[in-house]
Structures are given as structure tokens and as C-alpha cells.
mmCIF file of the C-alpha atoms, coordinates in Angstrom:
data_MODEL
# 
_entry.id   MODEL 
# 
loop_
_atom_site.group_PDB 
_atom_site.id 
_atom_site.type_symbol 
_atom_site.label_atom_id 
_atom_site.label_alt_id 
_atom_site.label_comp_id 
_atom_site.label_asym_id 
_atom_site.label_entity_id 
_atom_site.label_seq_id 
_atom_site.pdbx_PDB_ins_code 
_atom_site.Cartn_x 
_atom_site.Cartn_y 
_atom_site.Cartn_z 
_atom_site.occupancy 
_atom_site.B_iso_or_equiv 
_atom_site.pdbx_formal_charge 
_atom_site.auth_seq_id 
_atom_site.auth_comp_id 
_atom_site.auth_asym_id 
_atom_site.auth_atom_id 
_atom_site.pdbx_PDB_model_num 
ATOM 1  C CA . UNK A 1 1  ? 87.194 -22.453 -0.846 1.00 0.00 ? 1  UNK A CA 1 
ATOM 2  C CA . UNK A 1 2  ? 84.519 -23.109 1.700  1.00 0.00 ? 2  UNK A CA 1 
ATOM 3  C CA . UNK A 1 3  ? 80.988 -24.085 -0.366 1.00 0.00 ? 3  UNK A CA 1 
ATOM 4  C CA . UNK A 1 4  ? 78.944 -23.834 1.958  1.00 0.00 ? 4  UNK A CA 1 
ATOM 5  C CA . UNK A 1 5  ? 75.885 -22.058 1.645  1.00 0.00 ? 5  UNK A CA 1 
ATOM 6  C CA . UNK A 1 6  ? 74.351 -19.862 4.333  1.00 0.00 ? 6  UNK A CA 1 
ATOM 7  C CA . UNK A 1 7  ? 70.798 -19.047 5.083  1.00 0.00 ? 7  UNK A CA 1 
ATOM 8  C CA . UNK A 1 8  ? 69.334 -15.711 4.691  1.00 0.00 ? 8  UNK A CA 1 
ATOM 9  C CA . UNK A 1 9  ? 68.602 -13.644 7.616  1.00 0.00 ? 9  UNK A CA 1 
ATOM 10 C CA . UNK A 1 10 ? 65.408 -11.538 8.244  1.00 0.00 ? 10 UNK A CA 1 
ATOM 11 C CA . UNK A 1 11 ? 65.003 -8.976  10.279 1.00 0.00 ? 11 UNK A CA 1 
ATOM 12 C CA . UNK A 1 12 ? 61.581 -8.456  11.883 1.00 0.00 ? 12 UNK A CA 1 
ATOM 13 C CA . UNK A 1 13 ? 60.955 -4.551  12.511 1.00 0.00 ? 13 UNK A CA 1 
ATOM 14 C CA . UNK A 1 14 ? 58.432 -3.071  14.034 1.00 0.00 ? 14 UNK A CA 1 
ATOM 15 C CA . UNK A 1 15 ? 56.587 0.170   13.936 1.00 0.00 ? 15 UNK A CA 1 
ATOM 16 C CA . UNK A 1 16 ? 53.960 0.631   16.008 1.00 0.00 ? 16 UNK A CA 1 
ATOM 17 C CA . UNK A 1 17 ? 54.099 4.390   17.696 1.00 0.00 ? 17 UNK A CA 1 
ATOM 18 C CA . UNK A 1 18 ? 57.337 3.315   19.036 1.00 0.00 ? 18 UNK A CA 1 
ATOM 19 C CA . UNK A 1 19 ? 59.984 1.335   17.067 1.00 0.00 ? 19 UNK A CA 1 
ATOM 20 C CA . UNK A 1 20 ? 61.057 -1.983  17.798 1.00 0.00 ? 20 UNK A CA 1 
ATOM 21 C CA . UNK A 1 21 ? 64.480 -3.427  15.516 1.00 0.00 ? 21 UNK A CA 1 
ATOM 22 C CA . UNK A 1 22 ? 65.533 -6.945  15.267 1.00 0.00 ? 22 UNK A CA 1 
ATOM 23 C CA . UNK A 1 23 ? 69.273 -6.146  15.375 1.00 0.00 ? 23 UNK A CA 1 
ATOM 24 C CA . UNK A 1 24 ? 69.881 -10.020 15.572 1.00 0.00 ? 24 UNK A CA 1 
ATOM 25 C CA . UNK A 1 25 ? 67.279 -11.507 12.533 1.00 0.00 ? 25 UNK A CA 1 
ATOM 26 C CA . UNK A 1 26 ? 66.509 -14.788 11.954 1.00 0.00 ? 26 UNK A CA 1 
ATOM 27 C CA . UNK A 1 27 ? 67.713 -17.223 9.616  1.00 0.00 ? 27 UNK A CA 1 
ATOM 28 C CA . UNK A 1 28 ? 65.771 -18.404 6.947  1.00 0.00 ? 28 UNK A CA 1 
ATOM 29 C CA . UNK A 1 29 ? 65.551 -20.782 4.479  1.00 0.00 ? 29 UNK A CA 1 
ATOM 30 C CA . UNK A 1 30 ? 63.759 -18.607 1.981  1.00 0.00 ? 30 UNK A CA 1 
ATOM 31 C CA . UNK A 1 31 ? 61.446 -15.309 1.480  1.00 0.00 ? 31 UNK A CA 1 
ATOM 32 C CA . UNK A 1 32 ? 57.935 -17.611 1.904  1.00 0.00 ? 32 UNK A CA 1 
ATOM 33 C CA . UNK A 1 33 ? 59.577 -18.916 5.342  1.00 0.00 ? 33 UNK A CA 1 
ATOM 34 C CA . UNK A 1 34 ? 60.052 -15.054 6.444  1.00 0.00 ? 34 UNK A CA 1 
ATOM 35 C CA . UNK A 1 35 ? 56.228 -14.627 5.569  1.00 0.00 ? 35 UNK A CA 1 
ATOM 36 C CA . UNK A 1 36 ? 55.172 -17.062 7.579  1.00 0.00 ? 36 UNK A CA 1 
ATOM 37 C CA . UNK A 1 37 ? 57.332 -16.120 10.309 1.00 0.00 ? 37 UNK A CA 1 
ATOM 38 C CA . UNK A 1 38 ? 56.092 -12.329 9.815  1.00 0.00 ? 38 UNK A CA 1 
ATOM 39 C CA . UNK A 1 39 ? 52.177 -13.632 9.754  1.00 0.00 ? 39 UNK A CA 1 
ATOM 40 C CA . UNK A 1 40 ? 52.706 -16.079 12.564 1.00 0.00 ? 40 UNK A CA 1 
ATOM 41 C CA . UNK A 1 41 ? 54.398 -13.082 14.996 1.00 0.00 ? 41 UNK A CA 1 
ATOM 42 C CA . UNK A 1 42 ? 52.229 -9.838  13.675 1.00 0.00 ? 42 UNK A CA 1 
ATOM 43 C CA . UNK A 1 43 ? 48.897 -12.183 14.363 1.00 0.00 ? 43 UNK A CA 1 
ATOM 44 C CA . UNK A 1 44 ? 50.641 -13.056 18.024 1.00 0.00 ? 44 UNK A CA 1 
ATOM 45 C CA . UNK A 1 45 ? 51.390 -9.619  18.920 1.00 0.00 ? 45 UNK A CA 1 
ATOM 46 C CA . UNK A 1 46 ? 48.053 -8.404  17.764 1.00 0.00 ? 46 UNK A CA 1 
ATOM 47 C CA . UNK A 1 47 ? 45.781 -11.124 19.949 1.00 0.00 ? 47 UNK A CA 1 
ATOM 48 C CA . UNK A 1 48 ? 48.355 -10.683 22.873 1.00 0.00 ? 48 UNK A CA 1 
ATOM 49 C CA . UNK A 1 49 ? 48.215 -8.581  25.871 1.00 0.00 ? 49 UNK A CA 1 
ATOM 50 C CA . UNK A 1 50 ? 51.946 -7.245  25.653 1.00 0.00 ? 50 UNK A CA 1 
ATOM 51 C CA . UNK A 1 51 ? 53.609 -10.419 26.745 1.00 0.00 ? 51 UNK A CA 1 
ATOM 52 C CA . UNK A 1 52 ? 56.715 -11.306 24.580 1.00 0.00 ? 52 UNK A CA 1 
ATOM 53 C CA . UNK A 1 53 ? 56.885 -13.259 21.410 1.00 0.00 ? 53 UNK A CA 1 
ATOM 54 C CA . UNK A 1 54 ? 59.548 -15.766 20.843 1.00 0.00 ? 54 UNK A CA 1 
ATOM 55 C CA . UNK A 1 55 ? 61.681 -15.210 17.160 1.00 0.00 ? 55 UNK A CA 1 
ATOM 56 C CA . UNK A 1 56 ? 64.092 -17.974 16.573 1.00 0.00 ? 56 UNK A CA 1 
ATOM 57 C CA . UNK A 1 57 ? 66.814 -14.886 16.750 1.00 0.00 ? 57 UNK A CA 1 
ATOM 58 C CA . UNK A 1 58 ? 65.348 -13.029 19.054 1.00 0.00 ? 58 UNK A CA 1 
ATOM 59 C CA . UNK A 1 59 ? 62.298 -11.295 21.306 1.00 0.00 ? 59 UNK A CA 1 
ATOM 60 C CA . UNK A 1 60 ? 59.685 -9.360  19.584 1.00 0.00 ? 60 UNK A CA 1 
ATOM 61 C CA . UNK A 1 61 ? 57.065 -7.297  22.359 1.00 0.00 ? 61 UNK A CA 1 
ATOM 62 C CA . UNK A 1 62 ? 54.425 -4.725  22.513 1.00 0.00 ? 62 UNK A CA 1 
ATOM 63 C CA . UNK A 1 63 ? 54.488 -2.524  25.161 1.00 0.00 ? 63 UNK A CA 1 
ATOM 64 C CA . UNK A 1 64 ? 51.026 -0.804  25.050 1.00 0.00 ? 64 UNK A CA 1 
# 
């Protein structure tokens, strides 16, 4: 039996008038890591002019 122990993975939705998934998610060591990584993007995407933001699993954007 294999012990080893696997990271959580978070999936960053968002909703903003149109809906954006995070079919891929990111891995994570724990639920204050995913809070970061949700306060970090969300503060990105709002002070950004609709460019892309880089999630270690994936793209995040707003298209407005």
C-alpha cells in the first residue's frame, strides 16, 4: 500500500455576470494556502484591465 499523501486541490470559480470554472484546480497544501491564493487572484483580477491571471493549475481572466 502506497502512503503517500496527496495535496488537496482547489478549484477557483468565478461568477462575475458570466461564469468562469477551474476544471483543472490547484493543489494545495491546506485551506489557509487556498485563501491566500483566492485573495491574491480576486485582488489581481479586480485592479487588472482583463489581462489573464496566472493559477498554479491554470488561467483565471475577466473579460469585461
Amino acid at each position: 500500500m502506497n502512503d503517500e499523501r496527496c495535496a488537496p486541490r482547489f478549484h477557483f470559480h468565478i461568477y462575475d455576470g458570466l461564469t468562469a470554472r477551474d476544471p483543472n484546480g490547484t493543489e494545495l497544501p491546506d485551506y489557509a494556502a487556498a485563501r491566500r491564493m483566492a485573495l491574491r487572484v480576486g485582488g489581481e483580477l479586480i485592479s487588472g484591465d482583463g489581462r489573464e491571471v496566472k493559477l498554479e493549475g491554470g488561467m483565471a481572466s475577466r473579460s469585461h
